[in-house]
C-alpha positions, 0 to 999 in steps of 0.5 A: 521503768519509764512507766514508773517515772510518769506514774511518780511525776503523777503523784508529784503533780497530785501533791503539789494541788492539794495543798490543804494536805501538805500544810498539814503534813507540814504544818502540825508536826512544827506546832506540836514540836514547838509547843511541847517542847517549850511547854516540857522544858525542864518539867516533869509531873510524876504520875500518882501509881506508876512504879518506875521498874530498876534492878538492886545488885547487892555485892556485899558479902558482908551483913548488909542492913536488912532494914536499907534492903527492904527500904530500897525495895519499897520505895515509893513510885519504884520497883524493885526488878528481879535479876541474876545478871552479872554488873556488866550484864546490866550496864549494857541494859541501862545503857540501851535503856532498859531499866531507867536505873541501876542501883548497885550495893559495893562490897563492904559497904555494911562494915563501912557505914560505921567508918571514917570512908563510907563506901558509896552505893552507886546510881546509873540512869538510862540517858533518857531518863526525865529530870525529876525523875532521876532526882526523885529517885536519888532523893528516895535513895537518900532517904533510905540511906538517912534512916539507916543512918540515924537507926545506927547513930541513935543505937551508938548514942544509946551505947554511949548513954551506958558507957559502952561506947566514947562520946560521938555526934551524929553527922548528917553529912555522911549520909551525902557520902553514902550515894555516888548518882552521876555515872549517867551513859549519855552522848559523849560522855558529858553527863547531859541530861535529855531535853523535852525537844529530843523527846518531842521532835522524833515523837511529833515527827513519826505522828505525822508520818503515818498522817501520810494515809489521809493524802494518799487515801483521797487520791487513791480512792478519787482515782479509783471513782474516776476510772483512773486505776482500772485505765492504767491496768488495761493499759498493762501496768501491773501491781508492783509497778503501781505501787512503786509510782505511789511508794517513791513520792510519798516516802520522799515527801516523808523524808522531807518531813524528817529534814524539815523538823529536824531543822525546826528542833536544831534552829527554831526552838532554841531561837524561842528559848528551848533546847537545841536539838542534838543529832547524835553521831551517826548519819548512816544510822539516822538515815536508816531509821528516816528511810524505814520509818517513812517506808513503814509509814507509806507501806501502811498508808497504802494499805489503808488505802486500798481498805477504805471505800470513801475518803471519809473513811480515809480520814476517820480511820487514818485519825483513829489509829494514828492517836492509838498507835501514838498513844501506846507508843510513846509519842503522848506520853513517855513510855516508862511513866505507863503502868507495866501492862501497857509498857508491855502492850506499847511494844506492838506500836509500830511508831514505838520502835521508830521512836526507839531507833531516833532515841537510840541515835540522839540520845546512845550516840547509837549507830547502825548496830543499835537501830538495827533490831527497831529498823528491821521492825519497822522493815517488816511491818511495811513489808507485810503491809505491802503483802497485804495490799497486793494480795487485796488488789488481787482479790479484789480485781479477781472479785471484779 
């Protein structure tokens, strides 16, 4: 143990020297924060191709128009998914966040069209839908109820034209009778939208995490050109208790990272005129999800480490992966804006399930039952990368 703690003062010491390293551990994720999410307030640009997947339950047992179920199904920029789910099956998936949207068609609501009480379609959103795109949906919705709407008024004008029906008046109004789009799950309760910065500040934030590889990667391969490694082993300190004096201080410079950023989404940005940054409700959750994420982070960083022979190498490959993994994770750009296929590959991204568990916590009012499947992910990535590392330490010493 007390091996350990000079190993971790070490570490401290190695830190505190290379500043360089520190300001950009610190330094990049505040911009990023900052920028993105005044640049993202309140704008979302939709991408031209991508179908936005939500589930159609039809409950009339009635004769439903077939032209309002086809039109549904073609609406442009969405898809209509596949589903033999029950209502309450797919209220907990929205209210997970899978799929962005439910669009539920009420028992008589073909017989209703036509009567004095409409009985509305209902809309439900994932709380961490964009804006503009809950808009958009509920604005092709509307459009598809509009033309139903006038096929039927035109076909009873007709009717009345050869005295088969009284005299009527198309009445537009009705059409906004016929969407009910404001049973949203969000935190509380209250209906709220997400801001850009619930987005940007866990994104920007996991991003610099595992930029945690550059730092650890110099020093480790500076000790090893110095002798220093093969010093501490001849003075028999074995692989666990190396790695422990290397996991301890770089996850508490992470969990740094996390307060600091933090703070920087709850005080900093509202001060330049963005959105406060929301926490959620439970701290037990939020701190399972920090303390995985940088445990995940550091665990992979060692072995990065222990891969590389230089630290230029460090550098470029600690870069090159960071920007991949950010990229189909979610951190560059929203994941459900992807095409399906890279929807499908992003899952394998491990700052995707880090992302996942922060949403879940300031976005679902989520607590530990709910980040528990992406913190036992992240768990496990760290932990197999800490298998890796020791066993190439092994292999290694043994080829020596």
């Amino acid at each position: 143990m007390r091996a350990s703690l000079h190993l971790i003062k070490k570490e401290i010491l190695l830190l505190m020297r290379d500043w360089h390293a520190l300001v950009l551990l610190f330094v990049m994720p505040a911009a990023f924060i900052l920028i993105m999410s005044l640049a993202l307030q309140n704008r979302f640009s939709a991408q031209s191709g991508v179908h936005i997947g939500y589930y159609l339950l039809n409950r009339d047992t009635g004769a439903v128009d077939v032209a309002l179920l086809k039109g549904l199904r073609a609406m442009h920029g969405f898809r209509a998914l596949p589903t033999t789910a029950s209502q309450r099956e797919l209220e907990a998936q929205v209210r997970g966040g899978k799929p962005r949207f439910v669009l539920i068609v009420p028992p008589g609501f073909g017989e209703s069209l036509a009567s004095d009480t409409p009985v509305p379609l209902r809309i439900m959103a994932t709380p961490d839908v964009f804006p503009a795109v809950y808009r958009l949906f509920q604005s092709s919705v509307r459009e598809v109820l509009a033309k139903v709407y006038l096929k039927q008024a035109l076909n009873a004008l007709a009717r009345q034209s050869k005295g088969e029906l009284p005299s009527g008046s198309i009445d537009m109004d009705r059409v906004n009778k016929l969407l009910v789009s404001q049973s949203l799950y969000s935190p509380g309760g209250k209906g709220r939208f997400p801001s850009s910065v619930q987005q940007n500040v866990p994104a920007w934030l996991l991003f610099a995490m595992f930029f945690i590889a550059i730092p650890l990667s110099t020093t480790w391969v500076r000790e090893r050109e110095q002798g220093t490694y093969m010093r501490l082993r001849s003075m028999g300190l074995g692989m666990p208790t190396l790695l422990f004096g290397k996991l301890v201080p770089y996850i508490g410079l992470n969990l740094l990272q996390v307060i600091s950023m933090l703070l920087i989404g709850v005080f900093v940005v509202p001060w330049f005129g963005g959105n406060t940054l929301t926490l959620g409700h439970s701290w037990p959750a939020l701190i399972l999800m920090a303390a995985v994420a940088s445990f995940a982070a550091v665990a992979y960083a060692l072995l990065v480490a222990n891969l590389v022979t230089t630290s230029e190498q460090a550098t470029i490959f600690t870069g090159v992966a960071n920007l991949l993994m950010a990229a189909l994770g979610g951190i560059m750009v929203p994941r459900f804006v992807m095409p399906q296929t890279l929807q499908a590959v992003s899952h394998y991204s491990p700052m995707a399930w880090g992302l996942d568990g922060f949403l879940d916590v300031f976005l679902r009012d989520g607590g530990v039952s709910m980040v528990a499947g992406s913190a036992l992910k992240l768990f496990a990535f760290g932990g197999a990368c800490l298998v890796m590392t020791g066993l190439y330490m092994g292999w290694r010493r043994g080829k020596h």
